[in-house]
C-alpha positions, 0 to 999 in steps of 0.5 A: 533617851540617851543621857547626852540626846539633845532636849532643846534646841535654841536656834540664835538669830535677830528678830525683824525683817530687816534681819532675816537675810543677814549671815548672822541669821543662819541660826534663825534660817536653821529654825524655821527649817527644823519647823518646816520639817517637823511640820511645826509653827512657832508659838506667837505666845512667846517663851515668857517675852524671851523667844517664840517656840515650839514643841517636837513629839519626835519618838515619844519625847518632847524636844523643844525648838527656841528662837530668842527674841531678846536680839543676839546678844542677849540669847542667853536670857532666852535659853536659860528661862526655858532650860530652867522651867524644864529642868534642862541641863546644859549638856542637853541643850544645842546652840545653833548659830551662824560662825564666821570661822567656818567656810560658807556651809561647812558646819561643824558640831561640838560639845563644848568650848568657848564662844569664840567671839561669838556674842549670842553663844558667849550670852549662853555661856554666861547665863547658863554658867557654863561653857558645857553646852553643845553647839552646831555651828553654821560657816558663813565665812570668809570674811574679806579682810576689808569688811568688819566683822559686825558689818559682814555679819550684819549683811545680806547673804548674796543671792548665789549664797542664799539659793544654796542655803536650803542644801546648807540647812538640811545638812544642819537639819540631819546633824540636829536629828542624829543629836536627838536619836543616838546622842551627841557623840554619835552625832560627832562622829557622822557629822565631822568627818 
């Protein structure tokens, strides 16, 4: 395994049914996606009352799939109990979530930086001490300018939007499958340009 190949992957997003629909759940959208590829189902035994997960036998590794449970704003409790069992560092860990800075399905992979604004990175960030952390961020933008923020996040994808999100998700898919086989900067360089 590649010193930067990814051994976790926490998909951000707000548990509930009223939740599921919503842009700020493309995070939770790309899990199950992932476990629909993989043929996994998340554990109902959740990660030590933090988040539902499951384990990928993918090459003779294991790569663990997260979906906190803890609401978007406290993600970081989540990902840092099971990094922290597993002796996973931060550089091995991919946070995919949604991002209102990046077009309606435009996705864009980085290896660091800040939260910016986003709550459920910046709960990470914090919980694992370090902005370091890899994220594959997932555009659910623009925002009218008439709508705030929380509201737009908050709001059902329409049905246009939605009915191309399995095509948004498989992108998503492909660049979190070049992170666990050839590495994040190889995953990069594919997936930005």
């Amino acid at each position: 395994m590649k010193k930067d190949s990814i051994r976790l992957v926490a998909f951000l997003g707000n548990p509930g049914e009223e939740y599921r629909k919503t842009r700020h759940n493309a995070g939770f959208m790309a899990g199950d996606y992932a476990a629909g590829r993989t043929g996994l189902e998340y554990s109902w035994r959740s990660w030590q009352k933090t988040g539902l997960y499951a384990v990928w036998e993918h090459n003779g590794e294991k790569i663990y799939f997260l979906k906190p449970q803890t609401y978007m704003n406290l993600s970081g409790r989540a990902v840092q109990s099971l990094a922290a069992f597993y002796k996973i560092p931060p550089q091995q860990i991919l946070v995919v979530y949604d991002d209102l800075a990046l077009p309606f399905g435009r996705t864009r992979l980085r290896r660091d930086g800040s939260n910016g604004s986003h709550n459920g990175m910046g709960s990470v960030i914090n919980c694992l001490g370090s902005s370091a952390i890899p994220r594959l961020r997932i555009g659910i933008g623009p925002r009218p300018s008439y709508i705030q923020g929380k509201d737009y996040v908050l709001g059902n994808f329409p049905e246009e939007e939605m009915e191309k999100m399995p095509e948004v998700l498989e992108k998503a898919w492909k660049s979190i499958c070049i992170c666990v086989d050839e590495g994040l900067e190889k995953a990069m360089n594919l997936c930005n340009s």
